[in-house]
Backbone as XML, in Angstrom:
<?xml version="1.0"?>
<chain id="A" units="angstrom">
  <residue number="1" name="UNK">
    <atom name="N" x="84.839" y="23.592" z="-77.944"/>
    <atom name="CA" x="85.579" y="23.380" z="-79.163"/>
    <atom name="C" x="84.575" y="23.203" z="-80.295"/>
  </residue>
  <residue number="2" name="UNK">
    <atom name="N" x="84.869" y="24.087" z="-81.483"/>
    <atom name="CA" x="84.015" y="23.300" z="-83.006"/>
    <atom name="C" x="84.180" y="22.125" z="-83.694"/>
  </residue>
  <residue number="3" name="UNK">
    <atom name="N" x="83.880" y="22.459" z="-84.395"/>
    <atom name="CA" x="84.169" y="21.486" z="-85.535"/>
    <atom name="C" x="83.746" y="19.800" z="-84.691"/>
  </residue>
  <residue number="4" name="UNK">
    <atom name="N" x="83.256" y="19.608" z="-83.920"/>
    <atom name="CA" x="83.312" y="18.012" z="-83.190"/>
    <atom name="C" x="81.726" y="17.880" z="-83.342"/>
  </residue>
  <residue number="5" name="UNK">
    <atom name="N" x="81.745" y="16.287" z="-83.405"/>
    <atom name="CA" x="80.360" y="15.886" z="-83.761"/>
    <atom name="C" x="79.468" y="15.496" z="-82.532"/>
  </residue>
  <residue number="6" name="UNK">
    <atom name="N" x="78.456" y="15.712" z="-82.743"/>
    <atom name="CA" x="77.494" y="15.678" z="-81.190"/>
    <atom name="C" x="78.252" y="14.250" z="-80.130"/>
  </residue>
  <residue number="7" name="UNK">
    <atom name="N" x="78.463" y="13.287" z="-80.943"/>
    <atom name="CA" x="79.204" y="12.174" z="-80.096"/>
    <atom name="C" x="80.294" y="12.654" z="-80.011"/>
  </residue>
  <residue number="8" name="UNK">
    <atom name="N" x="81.212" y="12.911" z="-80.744"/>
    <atom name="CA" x="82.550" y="13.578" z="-80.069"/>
    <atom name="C" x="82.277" y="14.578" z="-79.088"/>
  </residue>
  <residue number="9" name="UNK">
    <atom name="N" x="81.788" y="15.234" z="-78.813"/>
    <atom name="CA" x="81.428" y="16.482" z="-77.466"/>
    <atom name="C" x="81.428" y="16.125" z="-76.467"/>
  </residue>
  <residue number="10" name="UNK">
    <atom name="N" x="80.036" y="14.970" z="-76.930"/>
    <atom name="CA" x="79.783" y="13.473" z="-75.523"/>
    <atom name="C" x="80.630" y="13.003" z="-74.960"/>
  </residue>
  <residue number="11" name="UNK">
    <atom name="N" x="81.567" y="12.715" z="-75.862"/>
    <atom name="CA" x="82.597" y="11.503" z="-75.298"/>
    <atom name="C" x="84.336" y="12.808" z="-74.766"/>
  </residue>
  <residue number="12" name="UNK">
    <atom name="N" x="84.058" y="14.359" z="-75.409"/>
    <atom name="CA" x="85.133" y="15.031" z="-74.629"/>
    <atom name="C" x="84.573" y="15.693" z="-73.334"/>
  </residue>
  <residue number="13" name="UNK">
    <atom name="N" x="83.295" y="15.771" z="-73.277"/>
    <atom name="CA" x="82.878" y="16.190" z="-72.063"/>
    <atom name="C" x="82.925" y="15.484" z="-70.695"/>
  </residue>
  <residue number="14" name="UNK">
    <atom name="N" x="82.662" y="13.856" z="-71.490"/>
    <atom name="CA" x="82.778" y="12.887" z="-70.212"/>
    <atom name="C" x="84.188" y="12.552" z="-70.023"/>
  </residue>
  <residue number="15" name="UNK">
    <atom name="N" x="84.904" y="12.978" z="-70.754"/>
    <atom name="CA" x="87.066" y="12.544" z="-70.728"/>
    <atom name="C" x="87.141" y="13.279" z="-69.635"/>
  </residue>
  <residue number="16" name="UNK">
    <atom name="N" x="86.616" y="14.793" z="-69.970"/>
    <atom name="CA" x="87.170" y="16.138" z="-68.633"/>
    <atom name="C" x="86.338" y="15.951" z="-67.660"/>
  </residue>
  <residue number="17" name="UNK">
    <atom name="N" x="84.739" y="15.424" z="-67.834"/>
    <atom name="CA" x="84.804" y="15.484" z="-66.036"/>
    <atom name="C" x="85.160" y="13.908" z="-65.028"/>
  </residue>
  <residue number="18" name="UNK">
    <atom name="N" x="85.623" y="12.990" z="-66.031"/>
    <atom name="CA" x="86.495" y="11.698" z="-65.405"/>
    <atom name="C" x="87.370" y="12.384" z="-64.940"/>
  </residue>
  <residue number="19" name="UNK">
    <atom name="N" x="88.306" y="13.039" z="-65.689"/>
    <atom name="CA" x="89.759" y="13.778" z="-64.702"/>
    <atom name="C" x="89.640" y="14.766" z="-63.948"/>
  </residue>
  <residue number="20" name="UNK">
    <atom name="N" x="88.423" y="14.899" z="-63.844"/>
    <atom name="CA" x="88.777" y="16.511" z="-63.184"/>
    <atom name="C" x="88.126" y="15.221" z="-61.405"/>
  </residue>
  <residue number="21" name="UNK">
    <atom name="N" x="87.091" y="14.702" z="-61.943"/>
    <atom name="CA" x="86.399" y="13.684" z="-60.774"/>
    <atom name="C" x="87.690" y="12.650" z="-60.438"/>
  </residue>
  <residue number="22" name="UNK">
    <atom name="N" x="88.002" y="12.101" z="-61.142"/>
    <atom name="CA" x="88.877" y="10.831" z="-60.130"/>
    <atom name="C" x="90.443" y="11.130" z="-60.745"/>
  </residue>
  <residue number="23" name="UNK">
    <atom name="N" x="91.159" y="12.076" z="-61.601"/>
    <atom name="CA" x="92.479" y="12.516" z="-61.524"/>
    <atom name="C" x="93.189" y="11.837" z="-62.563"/>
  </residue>
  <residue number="24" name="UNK">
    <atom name="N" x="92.296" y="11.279" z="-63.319"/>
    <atom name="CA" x="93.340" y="9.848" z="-64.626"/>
    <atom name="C" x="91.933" y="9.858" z="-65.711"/>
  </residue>
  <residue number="25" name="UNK">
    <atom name="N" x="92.623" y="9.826" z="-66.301"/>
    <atom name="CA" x="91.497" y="9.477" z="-67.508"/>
    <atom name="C" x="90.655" y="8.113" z="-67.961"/>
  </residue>
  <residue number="26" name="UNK">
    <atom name="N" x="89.727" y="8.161" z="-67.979"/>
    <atom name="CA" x="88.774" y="6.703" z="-67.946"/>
    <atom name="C" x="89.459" y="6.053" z="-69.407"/>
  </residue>
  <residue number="27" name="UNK">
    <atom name="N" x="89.244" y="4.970" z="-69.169"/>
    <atom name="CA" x="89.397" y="3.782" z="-70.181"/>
    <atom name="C" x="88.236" y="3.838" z="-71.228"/>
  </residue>
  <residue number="28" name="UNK">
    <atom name="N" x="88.561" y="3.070" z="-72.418"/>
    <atom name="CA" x="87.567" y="3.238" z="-73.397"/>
    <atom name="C" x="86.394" y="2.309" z="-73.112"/>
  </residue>
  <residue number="29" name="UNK">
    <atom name="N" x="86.557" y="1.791" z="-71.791"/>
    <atom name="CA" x="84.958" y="0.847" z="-71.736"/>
    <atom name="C" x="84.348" y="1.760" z="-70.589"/>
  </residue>
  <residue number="30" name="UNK">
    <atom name="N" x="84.916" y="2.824" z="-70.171"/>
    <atom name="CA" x="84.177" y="3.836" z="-69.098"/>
    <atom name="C" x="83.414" y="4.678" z="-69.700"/>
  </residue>
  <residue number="31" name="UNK">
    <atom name="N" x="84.786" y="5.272" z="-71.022"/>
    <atom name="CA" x="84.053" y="6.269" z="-72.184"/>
    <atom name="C" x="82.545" y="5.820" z="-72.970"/>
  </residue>
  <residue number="32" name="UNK">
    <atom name="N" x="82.578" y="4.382" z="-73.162"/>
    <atom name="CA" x="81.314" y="3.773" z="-74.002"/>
    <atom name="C" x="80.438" y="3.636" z="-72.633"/>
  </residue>
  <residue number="33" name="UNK">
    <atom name="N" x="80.537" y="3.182" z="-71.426"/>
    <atom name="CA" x="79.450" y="2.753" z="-70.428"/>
    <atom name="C" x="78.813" y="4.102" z="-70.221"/>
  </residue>
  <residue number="34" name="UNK">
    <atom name="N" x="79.950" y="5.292" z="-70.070"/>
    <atom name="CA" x="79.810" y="6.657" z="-69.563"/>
    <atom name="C" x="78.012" y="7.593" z="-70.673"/>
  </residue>
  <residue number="35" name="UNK">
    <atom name="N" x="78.460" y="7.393" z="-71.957"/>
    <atom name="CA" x="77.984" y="7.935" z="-72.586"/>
    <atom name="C" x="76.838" y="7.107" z="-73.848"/>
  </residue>
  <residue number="36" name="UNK">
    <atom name="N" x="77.027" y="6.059" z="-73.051"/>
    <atom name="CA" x="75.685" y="5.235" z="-74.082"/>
    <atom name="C" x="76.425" y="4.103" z="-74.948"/>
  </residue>
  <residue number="37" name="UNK">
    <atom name="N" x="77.502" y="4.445" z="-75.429"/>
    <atom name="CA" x="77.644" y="3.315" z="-76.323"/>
    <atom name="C" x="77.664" y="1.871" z="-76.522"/>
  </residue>
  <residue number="38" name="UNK">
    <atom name="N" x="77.699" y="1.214" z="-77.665"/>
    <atom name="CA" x="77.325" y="0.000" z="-77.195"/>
    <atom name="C" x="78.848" y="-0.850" z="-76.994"/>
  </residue>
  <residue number="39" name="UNK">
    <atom name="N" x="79.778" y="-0.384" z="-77.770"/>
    <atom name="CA" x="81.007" y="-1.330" z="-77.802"/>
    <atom name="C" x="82.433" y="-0.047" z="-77.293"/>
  </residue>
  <residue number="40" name="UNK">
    <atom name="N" x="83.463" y="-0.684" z="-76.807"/>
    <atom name="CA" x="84.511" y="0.019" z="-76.710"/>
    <atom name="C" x="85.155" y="0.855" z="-77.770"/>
  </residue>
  <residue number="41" name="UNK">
    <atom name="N" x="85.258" y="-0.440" z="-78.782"/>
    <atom name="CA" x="85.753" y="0.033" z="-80.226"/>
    <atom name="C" x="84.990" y="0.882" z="-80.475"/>
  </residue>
  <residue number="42" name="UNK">
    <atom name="N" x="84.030" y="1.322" z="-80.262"/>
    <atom name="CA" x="83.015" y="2.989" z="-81.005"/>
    <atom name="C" x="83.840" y="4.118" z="-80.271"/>
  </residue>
  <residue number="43" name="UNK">
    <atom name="N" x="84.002" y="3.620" z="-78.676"/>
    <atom name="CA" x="84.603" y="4.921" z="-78.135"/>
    <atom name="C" x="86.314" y="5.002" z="-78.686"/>
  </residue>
  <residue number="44" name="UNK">
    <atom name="N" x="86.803" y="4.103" z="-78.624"/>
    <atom name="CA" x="87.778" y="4.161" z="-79.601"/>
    <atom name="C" x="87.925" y="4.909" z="-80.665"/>
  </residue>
  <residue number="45" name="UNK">
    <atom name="N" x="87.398" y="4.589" z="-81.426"/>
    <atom name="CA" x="87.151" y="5.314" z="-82.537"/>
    <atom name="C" x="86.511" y="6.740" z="-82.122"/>
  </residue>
  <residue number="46" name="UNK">
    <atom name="N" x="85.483" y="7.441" z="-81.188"/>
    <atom name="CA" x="85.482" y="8.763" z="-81.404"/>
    <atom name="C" x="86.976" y="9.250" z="-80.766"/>
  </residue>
  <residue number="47" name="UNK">
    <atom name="N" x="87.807" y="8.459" z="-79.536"/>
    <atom name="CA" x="88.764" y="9.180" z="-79.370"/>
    <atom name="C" x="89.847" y="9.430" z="-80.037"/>
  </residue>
  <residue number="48" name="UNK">
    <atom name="N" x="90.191" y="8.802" z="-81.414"/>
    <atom name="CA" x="90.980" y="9.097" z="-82.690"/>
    <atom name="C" x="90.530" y="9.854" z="-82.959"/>
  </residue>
  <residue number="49" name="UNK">
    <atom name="N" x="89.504" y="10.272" z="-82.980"/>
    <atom name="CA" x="88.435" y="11.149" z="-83.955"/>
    <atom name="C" x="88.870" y="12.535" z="-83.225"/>
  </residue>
  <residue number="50" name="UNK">
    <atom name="N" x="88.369" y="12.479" z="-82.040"/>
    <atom name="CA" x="88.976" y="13.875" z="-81.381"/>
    <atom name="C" x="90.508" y="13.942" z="-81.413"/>
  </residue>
  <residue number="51" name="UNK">
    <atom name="N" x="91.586" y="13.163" z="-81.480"/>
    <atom name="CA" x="92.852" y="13.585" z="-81.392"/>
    <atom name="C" x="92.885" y="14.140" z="-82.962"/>
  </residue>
  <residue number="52" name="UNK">
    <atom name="N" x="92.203" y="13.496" z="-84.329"/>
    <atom name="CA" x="92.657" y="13.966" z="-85.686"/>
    <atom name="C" x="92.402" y="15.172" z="-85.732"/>
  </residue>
  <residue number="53" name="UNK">
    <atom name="N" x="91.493" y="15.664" z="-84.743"/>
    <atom name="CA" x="90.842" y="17.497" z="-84.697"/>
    <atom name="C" x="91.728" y="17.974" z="-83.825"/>
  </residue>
  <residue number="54" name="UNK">
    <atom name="N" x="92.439" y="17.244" z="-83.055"/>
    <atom name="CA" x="93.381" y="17.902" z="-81.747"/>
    <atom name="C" x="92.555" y="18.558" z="-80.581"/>
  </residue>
  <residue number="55" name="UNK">
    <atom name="N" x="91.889" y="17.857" z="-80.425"/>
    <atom name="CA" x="91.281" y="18.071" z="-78.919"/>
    <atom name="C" x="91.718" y="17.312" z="-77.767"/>
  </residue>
  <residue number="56" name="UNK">
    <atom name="N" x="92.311" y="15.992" z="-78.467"/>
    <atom name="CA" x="93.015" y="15.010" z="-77.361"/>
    <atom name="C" x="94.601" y="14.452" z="-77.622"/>
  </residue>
  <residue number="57" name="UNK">
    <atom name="N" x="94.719" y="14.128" z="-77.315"/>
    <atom name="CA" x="96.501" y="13.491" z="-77.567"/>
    <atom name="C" x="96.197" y="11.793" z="-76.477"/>
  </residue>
  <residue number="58" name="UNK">
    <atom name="N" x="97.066" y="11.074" z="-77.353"/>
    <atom name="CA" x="96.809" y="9.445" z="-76.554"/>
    <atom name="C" x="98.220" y="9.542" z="-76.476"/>
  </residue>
  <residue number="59" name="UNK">
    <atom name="N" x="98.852" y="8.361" z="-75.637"/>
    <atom name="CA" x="100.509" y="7.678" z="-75.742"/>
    <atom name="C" x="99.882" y="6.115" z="-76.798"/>
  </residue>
  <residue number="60" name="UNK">
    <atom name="N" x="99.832" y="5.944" z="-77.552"/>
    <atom name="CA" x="99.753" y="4.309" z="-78.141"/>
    <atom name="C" x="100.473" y="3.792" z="-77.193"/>
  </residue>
  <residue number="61" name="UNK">
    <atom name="N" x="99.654" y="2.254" z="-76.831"/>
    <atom name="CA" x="100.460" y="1.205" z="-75.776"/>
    <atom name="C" x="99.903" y="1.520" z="-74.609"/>
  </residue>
  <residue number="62" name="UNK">
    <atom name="N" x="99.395" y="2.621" z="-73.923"/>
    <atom name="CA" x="99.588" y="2.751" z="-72.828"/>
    <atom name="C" x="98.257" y="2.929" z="-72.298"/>
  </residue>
  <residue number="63" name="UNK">
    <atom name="N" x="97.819" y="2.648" z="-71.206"/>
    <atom name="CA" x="96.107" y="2.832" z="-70.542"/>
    <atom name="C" x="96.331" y="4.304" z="-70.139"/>
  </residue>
  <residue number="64" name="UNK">
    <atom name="N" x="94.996" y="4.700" z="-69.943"/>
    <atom name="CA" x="94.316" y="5.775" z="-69.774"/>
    <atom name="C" x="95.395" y="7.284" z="-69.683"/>
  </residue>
  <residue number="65" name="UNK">
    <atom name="N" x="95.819" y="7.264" z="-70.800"/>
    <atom name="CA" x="96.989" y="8.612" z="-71.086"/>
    <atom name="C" x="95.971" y="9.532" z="-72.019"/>
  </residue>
  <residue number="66" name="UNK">
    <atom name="N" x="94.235" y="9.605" z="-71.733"/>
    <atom name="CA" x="93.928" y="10.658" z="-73.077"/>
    <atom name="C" x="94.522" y="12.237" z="-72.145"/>
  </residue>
  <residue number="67" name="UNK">
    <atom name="N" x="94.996" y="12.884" z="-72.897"/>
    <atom name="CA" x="95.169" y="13.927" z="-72.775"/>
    <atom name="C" x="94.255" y="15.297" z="-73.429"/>
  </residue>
  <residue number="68" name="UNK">
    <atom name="N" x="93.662" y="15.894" z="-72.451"/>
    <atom name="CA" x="93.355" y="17.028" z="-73.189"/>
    <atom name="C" x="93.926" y="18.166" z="-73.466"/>
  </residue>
  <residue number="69" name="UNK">
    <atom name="N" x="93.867" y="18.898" z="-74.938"/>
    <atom name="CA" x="94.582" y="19.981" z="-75.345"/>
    <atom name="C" x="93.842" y="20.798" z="-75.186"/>
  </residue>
  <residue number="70" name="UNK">
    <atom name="N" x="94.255" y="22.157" z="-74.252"/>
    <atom name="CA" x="93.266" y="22.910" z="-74.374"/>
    <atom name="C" x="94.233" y="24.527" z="-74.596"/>
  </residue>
  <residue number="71" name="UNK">
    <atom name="N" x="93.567" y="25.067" z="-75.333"/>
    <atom name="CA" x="94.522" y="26.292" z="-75.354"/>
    <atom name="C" x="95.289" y="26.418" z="-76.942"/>
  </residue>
  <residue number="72" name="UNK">
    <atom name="N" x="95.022" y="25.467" z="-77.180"/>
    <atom name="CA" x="95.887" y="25.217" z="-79.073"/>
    <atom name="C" x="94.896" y="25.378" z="-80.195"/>
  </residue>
  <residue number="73" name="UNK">
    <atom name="N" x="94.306" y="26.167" z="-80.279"/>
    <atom name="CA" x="93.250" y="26.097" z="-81.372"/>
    <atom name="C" x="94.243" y="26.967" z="-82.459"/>
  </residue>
  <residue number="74" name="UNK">
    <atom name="N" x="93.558" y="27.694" z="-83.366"/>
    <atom name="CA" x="94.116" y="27.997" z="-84.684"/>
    <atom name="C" x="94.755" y="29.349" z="-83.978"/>
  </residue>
  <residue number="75" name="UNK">
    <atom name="N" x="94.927" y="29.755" z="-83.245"/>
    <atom name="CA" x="95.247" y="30.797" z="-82.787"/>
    <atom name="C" x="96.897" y="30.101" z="-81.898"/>
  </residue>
  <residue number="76" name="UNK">
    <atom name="N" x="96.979" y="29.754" z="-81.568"/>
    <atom name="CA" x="97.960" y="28.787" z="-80.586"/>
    <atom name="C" x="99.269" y="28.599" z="-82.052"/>
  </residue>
  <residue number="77" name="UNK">
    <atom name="N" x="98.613" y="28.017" z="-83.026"/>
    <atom name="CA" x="99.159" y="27.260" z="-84.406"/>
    <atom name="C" x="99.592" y="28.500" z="-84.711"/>
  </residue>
  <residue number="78" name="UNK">
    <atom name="N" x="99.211" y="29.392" z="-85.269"/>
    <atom name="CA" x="99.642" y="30.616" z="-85.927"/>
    <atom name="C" x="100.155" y="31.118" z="-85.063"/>
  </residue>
  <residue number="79" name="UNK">
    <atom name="N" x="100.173" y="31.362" z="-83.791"/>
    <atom name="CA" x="101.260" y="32.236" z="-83.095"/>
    <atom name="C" x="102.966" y="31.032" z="-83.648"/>
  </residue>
  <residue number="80" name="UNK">
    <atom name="N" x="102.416" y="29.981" z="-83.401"/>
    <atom name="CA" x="103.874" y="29.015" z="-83.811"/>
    <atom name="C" x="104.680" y="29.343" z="-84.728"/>
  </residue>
  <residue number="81" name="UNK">
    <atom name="N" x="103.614" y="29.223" z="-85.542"/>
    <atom name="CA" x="103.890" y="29.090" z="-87.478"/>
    <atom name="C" x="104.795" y="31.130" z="-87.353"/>
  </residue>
  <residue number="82" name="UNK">
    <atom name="N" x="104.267" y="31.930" z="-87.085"/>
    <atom name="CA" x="104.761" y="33.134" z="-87.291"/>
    <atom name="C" x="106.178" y="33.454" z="-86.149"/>
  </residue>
  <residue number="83" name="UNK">
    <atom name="N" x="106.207" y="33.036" z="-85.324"/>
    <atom name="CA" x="107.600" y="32.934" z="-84.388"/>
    <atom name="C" x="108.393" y="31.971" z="-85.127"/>
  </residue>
  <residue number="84" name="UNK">
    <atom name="N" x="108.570" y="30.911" z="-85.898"/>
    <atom name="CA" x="109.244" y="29.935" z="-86.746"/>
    <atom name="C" x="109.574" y="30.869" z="-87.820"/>
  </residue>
  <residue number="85" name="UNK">
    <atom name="N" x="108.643" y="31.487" z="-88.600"/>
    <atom name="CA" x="108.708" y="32.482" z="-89.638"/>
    <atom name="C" x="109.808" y="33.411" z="-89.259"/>
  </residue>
  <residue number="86" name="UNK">
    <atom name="N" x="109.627" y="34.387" z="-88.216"/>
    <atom name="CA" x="110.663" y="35.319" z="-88.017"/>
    <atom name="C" x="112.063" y="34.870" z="-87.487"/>
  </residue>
  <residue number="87" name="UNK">
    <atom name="N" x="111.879" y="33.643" z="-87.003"/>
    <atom name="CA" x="113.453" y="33.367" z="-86.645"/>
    <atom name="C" x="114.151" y="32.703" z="-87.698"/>
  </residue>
  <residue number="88" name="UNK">
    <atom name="N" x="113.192" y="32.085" z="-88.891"/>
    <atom name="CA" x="114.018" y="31.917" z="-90.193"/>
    <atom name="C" x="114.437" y="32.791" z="-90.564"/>
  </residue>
  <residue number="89" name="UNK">
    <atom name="N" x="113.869" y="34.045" z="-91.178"/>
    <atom name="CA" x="113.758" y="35.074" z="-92.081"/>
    <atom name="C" x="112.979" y="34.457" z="-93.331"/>
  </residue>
  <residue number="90" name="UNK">
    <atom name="N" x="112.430" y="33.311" z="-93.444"/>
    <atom name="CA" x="111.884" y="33.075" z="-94.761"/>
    <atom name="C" x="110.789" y="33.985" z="-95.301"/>
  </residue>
  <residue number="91" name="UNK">
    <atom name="N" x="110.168" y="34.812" z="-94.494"/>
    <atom name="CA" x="109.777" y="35.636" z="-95.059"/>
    <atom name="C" x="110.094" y="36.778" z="-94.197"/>
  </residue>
  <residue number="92" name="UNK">
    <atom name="N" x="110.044" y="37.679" z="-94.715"/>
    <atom name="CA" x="110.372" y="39.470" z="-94.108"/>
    <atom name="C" x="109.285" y="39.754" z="-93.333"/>
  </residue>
  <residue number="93" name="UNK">
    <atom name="N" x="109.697" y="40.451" z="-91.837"/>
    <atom name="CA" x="108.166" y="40.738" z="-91.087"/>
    <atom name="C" x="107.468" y="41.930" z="-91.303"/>
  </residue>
  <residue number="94" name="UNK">
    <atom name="N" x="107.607" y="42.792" z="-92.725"/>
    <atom name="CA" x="107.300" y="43.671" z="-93.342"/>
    <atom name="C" x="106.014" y="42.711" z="-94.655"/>
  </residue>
  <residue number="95" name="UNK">
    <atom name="N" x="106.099" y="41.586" z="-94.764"/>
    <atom name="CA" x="105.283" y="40.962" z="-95.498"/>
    <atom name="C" x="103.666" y="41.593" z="-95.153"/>
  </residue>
  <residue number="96" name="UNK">
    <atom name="N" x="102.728" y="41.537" z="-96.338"/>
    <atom name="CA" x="101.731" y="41.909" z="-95.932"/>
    <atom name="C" x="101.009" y="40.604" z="-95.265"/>
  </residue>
  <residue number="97" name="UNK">
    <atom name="N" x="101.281" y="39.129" z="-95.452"/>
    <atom name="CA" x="101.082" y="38.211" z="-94.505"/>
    <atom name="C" x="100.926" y="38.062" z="-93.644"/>
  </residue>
  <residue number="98" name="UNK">
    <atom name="N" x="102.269" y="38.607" z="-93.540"/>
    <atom name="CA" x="102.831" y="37.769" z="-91.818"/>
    <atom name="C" x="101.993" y="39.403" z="-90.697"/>
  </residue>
  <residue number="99" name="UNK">
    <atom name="N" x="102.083" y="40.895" z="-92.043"/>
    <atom name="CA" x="101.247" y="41.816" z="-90.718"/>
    <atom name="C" x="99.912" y="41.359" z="-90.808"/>
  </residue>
  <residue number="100" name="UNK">
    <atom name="N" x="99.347" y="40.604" z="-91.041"/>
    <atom name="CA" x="97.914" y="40.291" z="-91.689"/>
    <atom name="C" x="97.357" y="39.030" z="-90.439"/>
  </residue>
  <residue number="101" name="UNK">
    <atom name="N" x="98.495" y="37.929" z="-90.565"/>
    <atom name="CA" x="98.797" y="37.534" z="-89.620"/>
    <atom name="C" x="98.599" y="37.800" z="-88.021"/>
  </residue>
  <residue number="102" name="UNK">
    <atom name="N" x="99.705" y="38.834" z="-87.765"/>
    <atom name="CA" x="99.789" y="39.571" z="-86.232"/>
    <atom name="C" x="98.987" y="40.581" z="-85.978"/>
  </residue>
  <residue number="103" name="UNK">
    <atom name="N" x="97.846" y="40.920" z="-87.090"/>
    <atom name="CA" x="96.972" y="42.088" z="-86.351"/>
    <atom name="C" x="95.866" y="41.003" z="-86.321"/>
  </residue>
  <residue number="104" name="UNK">
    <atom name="N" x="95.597" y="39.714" z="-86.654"/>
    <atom name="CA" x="94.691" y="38.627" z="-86.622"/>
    <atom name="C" x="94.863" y="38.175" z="-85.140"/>
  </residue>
  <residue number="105" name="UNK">
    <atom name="N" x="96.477" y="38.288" z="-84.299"/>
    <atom name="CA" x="96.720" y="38.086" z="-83.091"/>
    <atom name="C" x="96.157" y="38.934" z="-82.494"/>
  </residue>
  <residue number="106" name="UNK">
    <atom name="N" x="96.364" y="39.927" z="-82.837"/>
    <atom name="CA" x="96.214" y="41.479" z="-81.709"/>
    <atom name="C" x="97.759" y="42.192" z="-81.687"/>
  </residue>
  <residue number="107" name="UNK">
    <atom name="N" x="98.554" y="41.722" z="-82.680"/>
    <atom name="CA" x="99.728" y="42.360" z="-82.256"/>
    <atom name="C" x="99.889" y="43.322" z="-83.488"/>
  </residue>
  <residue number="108" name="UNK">
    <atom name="N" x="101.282" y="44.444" z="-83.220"/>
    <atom name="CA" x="101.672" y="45.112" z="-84.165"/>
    <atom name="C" x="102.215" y="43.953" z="-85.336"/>
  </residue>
  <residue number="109" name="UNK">
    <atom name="N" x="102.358" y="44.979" z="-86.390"/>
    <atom name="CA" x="103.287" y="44.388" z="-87.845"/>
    <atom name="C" x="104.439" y="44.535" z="-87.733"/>
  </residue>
</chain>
């Protein structure tokens, strides 16, 4: 994934191989022991950090629910945004947009 900062990478690299290794996602004092940090609240804070980019999804309230998104990047969004589009009609699928759009997919106009 882009856009993430050398500690955010750290701390999504060690999320996926906690789940892929023990099946649940580590706690935020596994995430800070895992990857150096000194306090929980830091890993805390990068894992907001990765959900505001959408690399992760949390439940608030609940232990070890990080979720990883994988598969939704800007490509995922715009297939959305343009299937919402055509079942409104808010715009015509003759728009030079929306074909601007679907040859950005790989699809016809």
């Amino acid at each position: 994934m882009t856009g993430l900062t050398p500690r955010q990478s750290d701390a999504l690299s060690f999320i996926r191989s906690h789940q892929a290794k023990n099946g649940f996602s580590p706690s935020y004092d596994e995430i800070a022991a895992g990857i150096g940090l000194a306090s929980r609240s830091r890993a805390f804070d990068l894992v907001k950090g990765l959900e505001r980019r959408g690399a992760v999804r949390t439940r608030p309230g609940m232990n070890r629910t990080i979720e990883i998104i994988e598969g939704q990047g800007a490509d995922f969004h715009l297939k959305r945004i343009l299937d919402a589009v055509s079942c409104s009609g808010f715009i015509g699928l003759t728009d030079p947009i929306i074909a601007e759009a679907q040859s950005f997919l790989g699809r016809q106009a």
